[in-house]
N, C-alpha and C positions, 0 to 999 in steps of 0.2 A: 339432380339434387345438389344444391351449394353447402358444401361443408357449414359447419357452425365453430365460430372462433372458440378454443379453450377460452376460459373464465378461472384465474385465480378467485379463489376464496380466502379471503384474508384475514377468514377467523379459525383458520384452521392451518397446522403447520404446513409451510412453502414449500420446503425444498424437494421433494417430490413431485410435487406441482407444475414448478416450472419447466421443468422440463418437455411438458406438453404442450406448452407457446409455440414450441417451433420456431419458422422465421417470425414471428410475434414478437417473442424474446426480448431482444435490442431495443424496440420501441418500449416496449412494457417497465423495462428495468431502469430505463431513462427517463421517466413520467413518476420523479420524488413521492413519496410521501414525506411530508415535514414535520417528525413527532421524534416527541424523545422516547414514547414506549416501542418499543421494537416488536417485532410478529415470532413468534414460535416458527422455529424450525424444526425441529423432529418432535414423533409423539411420546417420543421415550425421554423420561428426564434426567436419566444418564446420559444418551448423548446431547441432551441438549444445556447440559451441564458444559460440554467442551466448547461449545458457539459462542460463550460471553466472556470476555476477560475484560476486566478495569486498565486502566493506564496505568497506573500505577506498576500494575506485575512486571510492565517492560525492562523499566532502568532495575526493578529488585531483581529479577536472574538473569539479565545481560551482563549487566555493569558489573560482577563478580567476576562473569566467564570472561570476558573481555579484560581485564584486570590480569586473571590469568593466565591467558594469551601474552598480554604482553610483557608478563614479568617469566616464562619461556623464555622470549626472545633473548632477557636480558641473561639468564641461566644458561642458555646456548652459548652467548659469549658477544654478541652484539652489545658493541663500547656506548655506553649510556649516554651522551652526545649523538647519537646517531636514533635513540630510540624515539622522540619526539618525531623529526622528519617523516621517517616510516609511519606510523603509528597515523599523521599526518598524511601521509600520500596512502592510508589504509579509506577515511575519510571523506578524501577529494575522489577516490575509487567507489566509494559506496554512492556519492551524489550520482555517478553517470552507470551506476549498477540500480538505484533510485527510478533513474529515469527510465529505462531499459525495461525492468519489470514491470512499471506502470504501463506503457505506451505499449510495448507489443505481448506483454503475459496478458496484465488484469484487463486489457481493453481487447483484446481475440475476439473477433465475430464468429457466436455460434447458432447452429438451429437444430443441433442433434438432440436427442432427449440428453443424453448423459453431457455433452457439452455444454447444451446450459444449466444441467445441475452443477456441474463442477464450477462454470464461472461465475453462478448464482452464488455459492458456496466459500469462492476466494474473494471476490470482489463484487461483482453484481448485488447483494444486498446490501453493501455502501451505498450506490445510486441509490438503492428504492429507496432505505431510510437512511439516509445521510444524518443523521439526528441521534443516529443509536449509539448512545456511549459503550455498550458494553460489546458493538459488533462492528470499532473503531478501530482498535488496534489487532497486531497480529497473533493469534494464540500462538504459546511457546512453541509446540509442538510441530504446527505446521511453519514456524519462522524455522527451527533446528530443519526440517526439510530440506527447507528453502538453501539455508547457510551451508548444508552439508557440500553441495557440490561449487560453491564459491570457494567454500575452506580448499576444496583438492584440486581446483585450478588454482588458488595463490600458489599450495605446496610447490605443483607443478612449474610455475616463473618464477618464483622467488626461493632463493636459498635459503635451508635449515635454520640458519639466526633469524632471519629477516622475516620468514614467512609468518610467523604469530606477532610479530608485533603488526605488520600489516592488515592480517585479520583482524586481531583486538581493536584496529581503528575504523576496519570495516564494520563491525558489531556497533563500536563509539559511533559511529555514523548512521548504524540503524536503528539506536536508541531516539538518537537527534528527530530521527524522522519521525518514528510513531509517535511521542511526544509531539513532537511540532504539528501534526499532523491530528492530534487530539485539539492540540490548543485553538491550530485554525478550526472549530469545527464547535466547538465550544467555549473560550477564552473570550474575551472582550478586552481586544488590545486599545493600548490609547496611544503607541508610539506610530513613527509613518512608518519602521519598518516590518513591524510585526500586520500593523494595519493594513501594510500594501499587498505581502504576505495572504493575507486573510478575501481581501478582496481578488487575488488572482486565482485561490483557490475555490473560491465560491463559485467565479465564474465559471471554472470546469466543470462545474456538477448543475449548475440551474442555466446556462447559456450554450456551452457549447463542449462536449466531451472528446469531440476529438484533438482537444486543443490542451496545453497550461498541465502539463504531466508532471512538470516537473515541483513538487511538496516544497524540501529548504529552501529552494533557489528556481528563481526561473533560468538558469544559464545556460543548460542543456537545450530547452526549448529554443533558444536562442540560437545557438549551435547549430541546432537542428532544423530550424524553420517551423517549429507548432506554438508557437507565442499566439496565444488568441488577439486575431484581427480587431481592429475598431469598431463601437456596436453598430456603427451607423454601415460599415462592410460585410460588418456580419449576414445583419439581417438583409443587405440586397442578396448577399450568397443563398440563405434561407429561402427567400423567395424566388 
């Protein structure tokens, strides 16, 4: 007897679900829907109260915490001339911690039941609906996760003054992103850089995903070598 491929049902909540794709999965979650109404996740609507947050929330409870990180730094005793640089090089650290999470956390190949629930759950339901405002950015809760163990490596390199102010620009930097990262996705830029922007990100998600990780900036990819290829290379690679 030949197995029979699981079958998402799309009218009924996912994330349970996928997890029975298996090696299916990757392909599955890579094959957009392009709609702004988004699918139900859980059948409970208490948890599926936590799956939606606006853009909006981002910069209102970062941009306080972040603030007060780096007015720490300046109560520690770090000389107020020094606090912009850090705060700066907090930043230029969150671009290549940016990059880092994208490429090798949100993009992990899985086929375990609970491994692709979980990357269903952090990233995988960006693919399927790329379109979903409210399942765009990062809920607080799982972003303070995220940030806890960044906060206690800065602690760990950078000394008592220094270290909040460099977070506070790390946060300033992950404000930048999820924002920027709403805009490309919903915005209608009219400048070349926000346009160009826009267009490198698209391309990630409807051309080619192992490619263009990099949200503010492409200069990690760069760095790196994942700058998506020419289409006319792509597609002979495809083929």
């Amino acid at each position: 007897m030949v197995a029979q491929k699981f079958l998402v049902d799309l009218n009924k909540p996912l994330v349970f679900q996928v997890g029975h794709l298996g090696e299916d999965y990757d392909e599955w979650v890579h094959e957009p829907i392009v709609s702004k109404d988004g699918p139900r996740f859980f059948q409970s609507d208490f948890l599926e109260l936590f799956t939606r947050t606006a853009w909006w929330v981002i910069p209102t409870v970062w941009l306080p915490v972040a603030s007060w990180f780096i007015f720490n730094s300046v109560k520690s005793g770090l000389p107020s001339q020094q606090v912009a640089p850090f705060v700066l090089l907090g930043i230029f650290v969150w671009t290549l911690a940016e990059y880092t999470l994208h490429r090798f956390l949100f993009h992990v190949k899985t086929k375990s039941y609970w491994g692709n629930t979980f990357h269903y759950l952090l990233h995988g339901c960006h693919h399927k609906h790329p379109m979903d405002g409210y399942r765009l950015v990062f809920p607080p809760v799982a972003a303070a996760i995220l940030a806890l163990p960044i906060w206690n490596l800065v602690k760990l390199i950078c000394t008592p003054s220094i270290a909040p102010a460099v977070f506070g620009g790390i946060l300033l930097g992950y404000v930048m992103y999820d924002c920027t990262h709403y805009y490309l996705h919903h915005g209608q830029p009219k400048s070349e850089v926000p346009k160009s922007l826009k267009k490198y990100h698209l391309n990630h998600h409807y051309r080619l995903q192992n490619y263009g990780f990099g949200i503010t900036s492409p200069l990690w990819d760069k760095v790196f070598g994942t700058v998506p290829p020419p289409q006319s290379k792509a597609d002979a690679k495809r083929r």
